[in-house]
Every structure is written in structure tokens, then in C-alpha cells.
C-alpha positions in Angstrom: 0.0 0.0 0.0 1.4 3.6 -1.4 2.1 5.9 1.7 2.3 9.8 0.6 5.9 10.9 1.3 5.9 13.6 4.2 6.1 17.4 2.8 9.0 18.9 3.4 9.5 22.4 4.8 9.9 25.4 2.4 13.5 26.4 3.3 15.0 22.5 2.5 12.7 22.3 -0.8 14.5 26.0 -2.0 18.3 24.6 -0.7 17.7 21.0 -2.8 16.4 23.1 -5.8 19.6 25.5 -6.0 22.0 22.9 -5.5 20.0 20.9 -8.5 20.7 24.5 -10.7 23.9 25.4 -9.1 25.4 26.0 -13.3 22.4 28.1 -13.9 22.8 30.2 -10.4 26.3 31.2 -11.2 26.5 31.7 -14.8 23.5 34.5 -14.0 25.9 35.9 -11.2 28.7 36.1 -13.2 27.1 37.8 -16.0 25.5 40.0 -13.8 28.9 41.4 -12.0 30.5 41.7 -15.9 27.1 43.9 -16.6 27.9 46.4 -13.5 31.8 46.5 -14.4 31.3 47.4 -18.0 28.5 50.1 -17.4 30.8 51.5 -14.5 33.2 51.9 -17.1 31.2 53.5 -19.6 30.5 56.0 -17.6 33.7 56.4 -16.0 35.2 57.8 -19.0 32.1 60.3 -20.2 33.3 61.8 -16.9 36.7 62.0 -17.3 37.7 62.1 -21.1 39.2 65.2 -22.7 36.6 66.9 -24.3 37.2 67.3 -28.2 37.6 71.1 -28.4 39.9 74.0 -30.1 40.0 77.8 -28.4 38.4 80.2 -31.2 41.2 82.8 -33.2 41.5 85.6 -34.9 42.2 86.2 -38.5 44.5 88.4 -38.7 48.3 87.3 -37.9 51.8 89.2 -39.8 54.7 87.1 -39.8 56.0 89.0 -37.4 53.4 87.9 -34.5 54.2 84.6 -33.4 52.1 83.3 -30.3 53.6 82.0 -27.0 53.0 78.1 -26.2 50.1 78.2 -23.8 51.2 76.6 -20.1 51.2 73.3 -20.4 47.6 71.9 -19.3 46.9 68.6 -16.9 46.2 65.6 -18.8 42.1 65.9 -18.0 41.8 69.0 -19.3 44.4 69.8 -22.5 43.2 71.7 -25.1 44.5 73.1 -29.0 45.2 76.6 -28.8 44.9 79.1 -31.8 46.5 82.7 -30.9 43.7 85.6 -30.6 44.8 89.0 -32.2 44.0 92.3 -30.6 40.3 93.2 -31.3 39.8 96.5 -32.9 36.6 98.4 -33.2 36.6 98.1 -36.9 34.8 96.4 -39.6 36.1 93.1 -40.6 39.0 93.4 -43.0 41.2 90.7 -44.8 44.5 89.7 -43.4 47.4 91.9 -43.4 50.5 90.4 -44.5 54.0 91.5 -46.0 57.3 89.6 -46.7 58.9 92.9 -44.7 57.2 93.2 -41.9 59.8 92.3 -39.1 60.9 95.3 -36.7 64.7 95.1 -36.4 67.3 95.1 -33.6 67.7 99.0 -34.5 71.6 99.4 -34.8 72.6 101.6 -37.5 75.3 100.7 -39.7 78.1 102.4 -40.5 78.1 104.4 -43.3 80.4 104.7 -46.3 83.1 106.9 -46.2 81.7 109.8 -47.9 79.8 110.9 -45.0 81.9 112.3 -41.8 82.7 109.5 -39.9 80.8 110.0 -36.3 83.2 109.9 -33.1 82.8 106.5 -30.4 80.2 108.7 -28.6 78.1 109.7 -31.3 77.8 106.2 -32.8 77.0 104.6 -29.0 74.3 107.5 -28.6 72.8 106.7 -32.6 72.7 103.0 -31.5 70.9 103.3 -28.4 68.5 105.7 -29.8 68.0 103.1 -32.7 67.9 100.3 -30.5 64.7 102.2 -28.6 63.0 102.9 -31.5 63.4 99.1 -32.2 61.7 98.2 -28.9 58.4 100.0 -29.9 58.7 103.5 -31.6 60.8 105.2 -28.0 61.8 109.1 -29.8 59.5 108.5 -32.4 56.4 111.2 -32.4 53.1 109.2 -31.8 52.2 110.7 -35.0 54.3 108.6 -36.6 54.7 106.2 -34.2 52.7 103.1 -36.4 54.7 102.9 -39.2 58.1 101.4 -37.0 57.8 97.5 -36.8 54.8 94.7 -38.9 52.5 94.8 -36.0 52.2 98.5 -35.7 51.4 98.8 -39.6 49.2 96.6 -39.1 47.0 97.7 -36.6 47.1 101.0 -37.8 45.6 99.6 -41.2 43.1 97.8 -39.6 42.0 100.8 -37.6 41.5 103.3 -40.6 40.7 101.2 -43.3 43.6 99.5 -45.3 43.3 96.1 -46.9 45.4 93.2 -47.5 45.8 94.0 -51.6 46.9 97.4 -51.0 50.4 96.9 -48.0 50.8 94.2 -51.0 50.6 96.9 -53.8 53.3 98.9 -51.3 55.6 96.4 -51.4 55.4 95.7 -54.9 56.0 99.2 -55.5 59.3 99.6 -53.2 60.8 96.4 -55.0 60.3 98.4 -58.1 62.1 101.0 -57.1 65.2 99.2 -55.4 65.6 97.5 -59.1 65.9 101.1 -60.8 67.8 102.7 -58.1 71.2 104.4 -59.9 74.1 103.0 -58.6 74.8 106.0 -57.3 72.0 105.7 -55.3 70.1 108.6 -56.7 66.4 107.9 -58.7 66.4 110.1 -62.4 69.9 111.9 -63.6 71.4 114.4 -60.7 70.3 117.9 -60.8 66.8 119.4 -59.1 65.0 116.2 -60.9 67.7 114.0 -59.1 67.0 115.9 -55.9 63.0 115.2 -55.9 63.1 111.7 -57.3 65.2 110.6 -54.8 63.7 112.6 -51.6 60.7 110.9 -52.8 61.4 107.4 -52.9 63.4 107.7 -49.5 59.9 109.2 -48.3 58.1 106.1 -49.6 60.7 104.0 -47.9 60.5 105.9 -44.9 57.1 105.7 -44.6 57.2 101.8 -44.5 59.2 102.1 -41.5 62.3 101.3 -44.0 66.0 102.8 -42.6 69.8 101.3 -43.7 69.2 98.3 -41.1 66.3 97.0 -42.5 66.8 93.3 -43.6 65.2 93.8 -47.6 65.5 97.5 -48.6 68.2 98.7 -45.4 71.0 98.9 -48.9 68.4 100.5 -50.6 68.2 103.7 -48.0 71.6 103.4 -47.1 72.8 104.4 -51.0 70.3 107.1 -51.3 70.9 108.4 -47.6 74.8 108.8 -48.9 73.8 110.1 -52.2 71.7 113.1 -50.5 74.4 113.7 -47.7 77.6 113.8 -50.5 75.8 116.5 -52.8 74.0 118.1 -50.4 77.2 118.8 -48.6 78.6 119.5 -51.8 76.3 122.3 -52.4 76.7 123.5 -48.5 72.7 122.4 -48.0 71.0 123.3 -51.4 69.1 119.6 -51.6 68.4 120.9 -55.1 71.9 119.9 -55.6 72.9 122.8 -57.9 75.0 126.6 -56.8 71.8 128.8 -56.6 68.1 128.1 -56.6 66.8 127.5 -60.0 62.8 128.3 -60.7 62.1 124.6 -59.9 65.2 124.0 -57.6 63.0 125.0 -54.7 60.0 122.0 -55.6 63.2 119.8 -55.0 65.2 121.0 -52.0 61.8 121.0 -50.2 61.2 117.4 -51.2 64.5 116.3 -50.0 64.7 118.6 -46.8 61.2 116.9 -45.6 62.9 113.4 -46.4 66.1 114.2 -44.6 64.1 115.2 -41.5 62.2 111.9 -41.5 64.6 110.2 -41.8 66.8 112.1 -38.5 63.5 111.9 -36.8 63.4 107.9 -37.2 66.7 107.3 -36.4 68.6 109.9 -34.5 71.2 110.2 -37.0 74.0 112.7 -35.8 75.9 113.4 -38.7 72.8 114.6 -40.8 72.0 117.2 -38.1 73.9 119.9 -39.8 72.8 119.2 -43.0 69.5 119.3 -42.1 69.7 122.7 -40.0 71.2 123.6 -43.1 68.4 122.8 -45.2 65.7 123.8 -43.6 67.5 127.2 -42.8 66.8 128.0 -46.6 63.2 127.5 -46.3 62.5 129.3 -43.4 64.8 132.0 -45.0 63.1 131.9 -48.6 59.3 132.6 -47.0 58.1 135.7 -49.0 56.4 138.7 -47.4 52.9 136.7 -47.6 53.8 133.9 -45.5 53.6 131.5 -48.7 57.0 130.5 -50.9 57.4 130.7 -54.7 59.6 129.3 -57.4 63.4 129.9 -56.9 62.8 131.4 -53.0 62.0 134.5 -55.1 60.5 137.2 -52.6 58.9 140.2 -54.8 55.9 138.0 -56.2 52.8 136.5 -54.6 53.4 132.9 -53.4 52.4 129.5 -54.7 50.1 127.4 -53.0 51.8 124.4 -54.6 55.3 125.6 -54.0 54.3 126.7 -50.3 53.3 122.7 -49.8 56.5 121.1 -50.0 58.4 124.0 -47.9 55.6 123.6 -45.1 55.7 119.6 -45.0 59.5 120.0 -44.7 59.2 122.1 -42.1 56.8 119.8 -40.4 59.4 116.8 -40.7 61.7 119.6 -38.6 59.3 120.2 -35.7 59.1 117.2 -35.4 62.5 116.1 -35.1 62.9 117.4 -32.0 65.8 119.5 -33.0 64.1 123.1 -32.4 65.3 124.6 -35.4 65.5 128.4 -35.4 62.4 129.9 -37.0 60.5 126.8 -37.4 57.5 127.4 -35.7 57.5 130.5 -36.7 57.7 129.9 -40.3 54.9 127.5 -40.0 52.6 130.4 -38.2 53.3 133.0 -40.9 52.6 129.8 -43.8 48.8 129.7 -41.9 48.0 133.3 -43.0 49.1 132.4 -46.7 46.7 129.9 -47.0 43.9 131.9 -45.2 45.0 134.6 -47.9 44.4 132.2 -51.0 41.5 130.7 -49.8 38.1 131.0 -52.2 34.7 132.1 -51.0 33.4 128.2 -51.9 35.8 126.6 -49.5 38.6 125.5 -52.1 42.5 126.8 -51.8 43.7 129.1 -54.9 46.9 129.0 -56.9 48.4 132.3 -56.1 45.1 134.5 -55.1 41.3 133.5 -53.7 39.6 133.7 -56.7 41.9 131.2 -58.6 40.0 128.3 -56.5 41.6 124.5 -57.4 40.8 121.1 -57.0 44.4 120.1 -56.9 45.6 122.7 -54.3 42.5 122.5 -51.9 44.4 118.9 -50.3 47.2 120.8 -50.3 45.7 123.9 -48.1 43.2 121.6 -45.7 46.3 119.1 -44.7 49.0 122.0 -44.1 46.4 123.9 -42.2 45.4 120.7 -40.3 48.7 119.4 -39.2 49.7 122.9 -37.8 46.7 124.2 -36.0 45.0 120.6 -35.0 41.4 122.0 -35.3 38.7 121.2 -37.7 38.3 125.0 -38.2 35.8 126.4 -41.0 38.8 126.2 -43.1 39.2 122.8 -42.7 35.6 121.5 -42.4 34.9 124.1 -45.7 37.9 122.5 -47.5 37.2 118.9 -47.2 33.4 119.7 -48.3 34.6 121.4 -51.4 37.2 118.3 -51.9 34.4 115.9 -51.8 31.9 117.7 -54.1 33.9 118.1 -56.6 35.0 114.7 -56.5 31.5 113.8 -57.0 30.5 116.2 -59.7 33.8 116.7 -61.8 37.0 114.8 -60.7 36.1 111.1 -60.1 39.0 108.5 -58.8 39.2 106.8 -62.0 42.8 105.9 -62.6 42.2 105.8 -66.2 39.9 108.5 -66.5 40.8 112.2 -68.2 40.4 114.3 -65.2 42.7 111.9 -63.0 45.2 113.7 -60.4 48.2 112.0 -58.6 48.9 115.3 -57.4 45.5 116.1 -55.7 45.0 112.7 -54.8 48.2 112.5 -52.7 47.1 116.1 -50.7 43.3 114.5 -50.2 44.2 111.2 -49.0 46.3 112.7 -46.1 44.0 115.5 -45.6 40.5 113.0 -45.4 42.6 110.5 -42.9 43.2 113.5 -40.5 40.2 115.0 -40.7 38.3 111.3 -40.5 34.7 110.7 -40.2 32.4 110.4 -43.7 35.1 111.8 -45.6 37.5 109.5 -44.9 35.5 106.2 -45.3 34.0 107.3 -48.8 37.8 108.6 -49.8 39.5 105.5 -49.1 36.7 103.5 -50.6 37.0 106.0 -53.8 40.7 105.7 -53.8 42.1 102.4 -52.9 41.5 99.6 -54.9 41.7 101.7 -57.2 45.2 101.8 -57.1 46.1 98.6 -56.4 43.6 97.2 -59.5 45.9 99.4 -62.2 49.0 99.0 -60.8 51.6 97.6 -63.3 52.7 93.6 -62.8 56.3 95.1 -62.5 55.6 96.8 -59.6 55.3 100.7 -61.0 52.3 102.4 -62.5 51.8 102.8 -65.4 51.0 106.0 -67.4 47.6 107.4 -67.4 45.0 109.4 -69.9 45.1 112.5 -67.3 47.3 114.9 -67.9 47.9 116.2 -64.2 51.2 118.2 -63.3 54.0 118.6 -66.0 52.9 115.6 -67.8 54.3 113.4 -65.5 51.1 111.1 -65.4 51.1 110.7 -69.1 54.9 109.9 -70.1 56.0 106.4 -70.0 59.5 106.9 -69.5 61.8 109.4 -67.9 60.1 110.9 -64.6 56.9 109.7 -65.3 56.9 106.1 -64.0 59.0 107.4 -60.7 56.6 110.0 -60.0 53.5 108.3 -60.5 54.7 105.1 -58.5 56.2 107.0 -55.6 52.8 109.0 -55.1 50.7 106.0 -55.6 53.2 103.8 -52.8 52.9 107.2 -50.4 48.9 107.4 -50.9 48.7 103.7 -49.9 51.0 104.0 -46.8 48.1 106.2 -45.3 47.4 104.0 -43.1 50.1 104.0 -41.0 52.4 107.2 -42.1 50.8 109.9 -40.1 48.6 110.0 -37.7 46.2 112.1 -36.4 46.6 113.6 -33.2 43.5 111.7 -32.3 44.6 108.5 -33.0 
């Protein structure tokens, strides 16, 4: 007979069922602990991984601008780094590069032979003046401050206006003229043509920040610096480089006077100081009765506006060397009633009297007034209005065009950047790539339907080529030349 088996308590039924499944049990436990490791992982390293990052940069970076290595970062946290450049308050402009850009260890070379050789203590007090100027524009007037060393150029251009295509046009243009540089080191054939030629190129390379110890063109200054020194010793200060003033001698000792003072300014040159006194001595001398200069220093006729222009930018260059040259400032106050004198009833400047009103000499009368008195007087204000009216309505910027003007343009790009504001931003916008576009693959410019001054902007030889390219390099190193007092 079948007797029911006793029930068993619920504890010993669960043990004998385990141990029957014991596989089953720890296969599910082992799986279970790899499930819990791997997901601890997991989110072990969304904690802890370096995120995948890069610090935002600027666009804007000159050869000369390298960035410091940032610190170096703990592992959790490294990061790429792209160097920021200074933000201006400026539209957005391309980037600004140049193969010249590189501010020297300012250290003066010696010079050859034909200039007086300085003593031990001039040449230590030359090279530690240069040597300042290299270490950020020390000596240098802030108004010309932005033109020593890349990074200065270019954040002057940036500030007012200038793009990448036109510092590129500049140095296009200055190669050009170190390729037709006489060995002598003269520009055109000696003489008052000599003279200009050359005092303008070394105020194109000047105005790049360009001196003897610059690493492309230093040769290039260094043979026309000589050149100028030798004659204008020679002729015991006429820059003209001939015995007595000739009618047009006075056009080109101004030109090379205003050169030789930028170029003392810049680099605290000793031996051209008596030169220079020199120099300038026959402009302050020359002024006629009126305040104004005319051709040949001659005092018994009624000055020239256009004559008056380079005398009073020469004398500028001496104020501001520092060198308080007798009569100076003086000269400079007397220049301001000429040009009140030849000043028209519409606002323009006039040749010789008010009524002979000119496009091409009102630049010349708003910027010489400007730089001397620093106020945007009726004169001024009245000036640049007639400039840019007549801009509109009869003299557009067309390079190619019959009423183009080198020689008002170069007075109304210098005279809108001081004066700033609307004028300003429609000149450069009128003038600039306008420029660069026609400039010649060579490096020059070539010559134009205008006939401007003397026919220089017409002739494809001779002075043409050198005077339109120096004026065209000088208009386009606006940006950084001169500034105004404001700036």
C-alpha cells in the first residue's frame, strides 16, 4: 500500500532546488557582475575624457606675431590653442601680410666713407637711440609712431581702413624702385629732378618704417641716404643739388629737406643734423612777405600754393624732429596766414590768389592747415566739403579717366585721414583699390590718360613712371604714415 511521502518544509525544498541549478545560479551571477563593471566603465570615461575642443582665433596674424606656447595643461583637461589677435573696433577686414614686416634690432650701420665719420660717442648715442625705436617706436612722435615694426602697420591699417591687396601693392612698388635705383644711389639723372626723385622714394621707404638696417631694402636707403648727404654737402645744404636756386630748384630741396628730417627723426642720426639745419635754414629763409613760398625762393611776387606745400611739409618733418630749429615754428605760423590769404569764397584753396579756387591745391591747403593748428576749423571743415563735391560732380578716382590727379590725390588722402569721419571712409573707398587694381605687374604704374602736373602722369619713361609710382606707394601708406593727433 502507497504511503504519501511527508512534505517537506519550504527552506530545504529552495536549498535542494539551488544545488539541483547550481550552473544556472552562477553563470546569471557572473554575468551580472560583468554587466555592472562594463557600465561603470562606460561612464567612468564620459566623466573624465578630454573633451574634443579648439580655443576660437583671430584672422588676422603678420609674420612677425608669433604666439607664446600656452602653459602646459593637466592631462584631464588639455586643449589646441589658436593665438587671438587684438580686437579693434573696426569692420572686418582681410588679413594683413607682408614679406617685410619684421621690426629690427635698430643698430645703425656704418656708413660709407663719404659721409663724416661720427666719433665713439656719437655712434654709442645713434645706437641706443636706434635700438629704442626698435623696442616699440621710443623718440618716435606718436604721429608717426605706427609705421616702426609689422605689427604697428598693421594695426594701424586695420584701424582706418587699409586692406590686405593694397600693403601688397606697397611692397610691390618699393621692390620696383630698389631695381631702378642708380648706382649712385640717386632715382632720375642728378640735378633738381635728381634731388626730388630721390627725396621721394626715400619718403616712400620711410614711410614703411624702412631705414639702412632694414633686412630687404636697409641697402636701398643706405645708398640714397649717402647720395643726398655727398651732394648736399657739396652744395653747402641746397638739396636741389645745384650753386643757386633754380625756378624749380625750390619744388626739390623742399622734397629732399622733408625726407632728410624723417629720416633724422626715425633714427637719430647725428651726422645729418647739420645738413639738415642747413636745409631747412633755406626754407625758413626763402618765405616771402605773404607767409607762402614761390619758385626759386624768389620774394617780390605773390606765393604758390603748390610751392608753399613742400616748404611747409618740410618744415613739419623739422618740428618734429625734436631739434628746435631756429624759425620753425614760426615759419609754420606765418605759412597759416598764406593759406587763409588764397582761400576762395566756396571753400577750395587758390593758386596764387582767392579767386583762382583749385581742385588740386585744396588737399594741399586743408592738410597743411590741419597738421599745424589741429582743429577742424571752418577752413578745414569748408575744404574737405569742397574736396568731396567736386569729387562727385567733376574729378572722379578713375585711374584711367581724363580728369585723374596724382597730385590732388596724394594732398586729399592725407587730408580726409586726418580729418576722419564720412570723408574719410568714402575717400578710401573712392581711392584704394583703385590703385592697387591698375598698378603695373612690375611693380610701377603705369601711365595714365590725365594729364595732371607737367605731364608726368602721361609719359611712359623718364620721370613719369617714378613719379607716378612714388605718389601711388605714399597714398597707400596712409594708413600707417601719419597719424592724427587723435589717434
Amino acid at each position: 500500500m502507497y504511503t504519501p511521502e511527508e512534505k517537506k518544509p519550504f527552506m530545504e525544498r529552495m536549498q535542494e532546488r539551488m544545488a539541483a541549478s547550481r550552473f544556472l545560479t552562477f553563470s546569471a551571477l557572473l554575468h551580472a557582475i560583468l554587466i555592472f563593471l562594463g557600465g561603470g566603465v562606460v561612464l567612468y570615461k564620459q566623466v573624465t575624457d578630454t573633451p574634443d575642443f579648439a580655443a576660437s582665433g583671430g584672422d588676422l596674424v603678420a609674420s612677425d606675431q608669433q604666439a607664446q606656447a600656452p602653459p602646459e595643461q593637466p592631462p584631464e583637461m588639455q586643449q589646441e590653442f589658436t593665438p587671438q589677435t587684438p580686437q579693434l573696433n573696426v569692420p572686418t577686414l582681410s588679413a594683413i601680410t607682408t614679406n617685410n614686416v619684421t621690426t629690427p634690432t635698430f643698430q645703425l650701420a656704418a656708413m660709407v666713407p663719404t659721409v663724416s665719420a661720427p666719433t665713439n660717442d656719437m655712434t654709442k648715442a645713434i645706437q641706443n637711440a636706434s635700438k629704442a625705436v626698435g623696442k616699440g617706436g621710443a623718440g618716435i612722435p606718436g604721429t608717426m609712431a605706427s609705421r616702426v615694426g609689422g605689427t604697428a602697420r598693421m594695426q594701424a591699417m586695420q584701424m582706418n581702413g587699409g586692406k590686405k591687396e593694397s600693403e601688397e601693392a606697397v611692397m610691390r612698388g618699393l621692390r620696383w624702385l630698389v631695381k631702378v635705383q642708380n648706382p649712385d644711389g640717386s632715382w632720375a639723372k642728378g640735378g633738381p629732378s635728381g634731388a626730388a626723385m630721390t627725396g621721394f622714394a626715400m619718403l616712400s621707404f620711410l614711410g614703411h618704417g624702412e631705414t639702412p638696417v632694414s633686412a630687404e631694402f636697409g641697402p636701398t636707403v643706405q645708398k640714397a641716404l649717402d647720395w643726398l648727404m655727398t651732394n648736399g654737402k657739396k652744395f653747402d645744404g641746397r638739396l636741389s643739388m645745384e650753386k643757386n636756386f633754380s625756378q624749380q630748384g625750390c619744388y626739390a630741396h623742399g622734397i629732399a629737406a622733408y625726407a632728410l628730417g624723417e629720416y633724422y627723426t626715425m633714427t637719430k642720426d647725428e651726422r645729418v643734423v647739420d645738413l639738415l639745419k642747413k636745409a631747412v635754414g633755406y626754407v625758413v629763409d626763402g618765405q616771402g612777405p605773404d607767409g607762402g613760398w614761390m619758385y626759386g625762393y624768389d620774394k617780390s611776387t605773390p606765393s604758390d600754393t603748390s610751392v608753399s606745400g613742400w616748404q611747409i611739409q618740410a618744415l613739419k618733418a623739422a618740428h618734429l624732429s625734436g631739434l628746435n630749429i631756429d624759425g620753425v615754428d614760426a615759419s609754420l605760423d606765418k605759412a597759416m596766414l598764406n593759406l587763409a590769404r588764397v582761400r576762395g569764397k566756396n571753400g577750395g584753396f587758390g593758386y596764387r590768389t582767392p579767386e583762382q579756387e583749385k581742385y588740386s591745391l585744396t588737399g594741399v591747403g586743408v592738410l597743411c592747415t590741419y597738421f599745424w593748428q589741429q582743429d577742424k576749423n571752418k577752413m578745414v571743415r569748408e575744404g574737405i566739403e569742397y574736396i568731396m563735391d567736386h569729387t562727385k560732380k567733376d574729378f572722379p578716382v578713375e585711374y584711367k579717366g581724363d580728369k585723374a590727379d596724382l597730385y590732388a590725390w596724394y594732398y586729399n588722402t592725407q587730408a580726409c585721414l586726418m580729418v576722419g569721419g564720412a570723408a574719410w571712409n568714402t575717400w578710401n573707398r573712392l581711392f584704394q583699390m583703385e590703385l592697387v587694381k591698375n598698378q603695373s605687374p612690375d611693380g610701377s604704374w603705369p601711365p595714365m590718360a590725365g594729364k595732371g602736373v607737367g605731364e608726368f602722369q602721361t609719359s611712359p619713361n623718364g620721370l613719369g613712371p617714378l613719379y607716378r609710382t612714388n605718389f601711388c606707394i605714399l597714398m597707400l601708406e596712409v594708413y600707417y604714415r601719419y597719424m592724427p593727433t587723435t589717434k
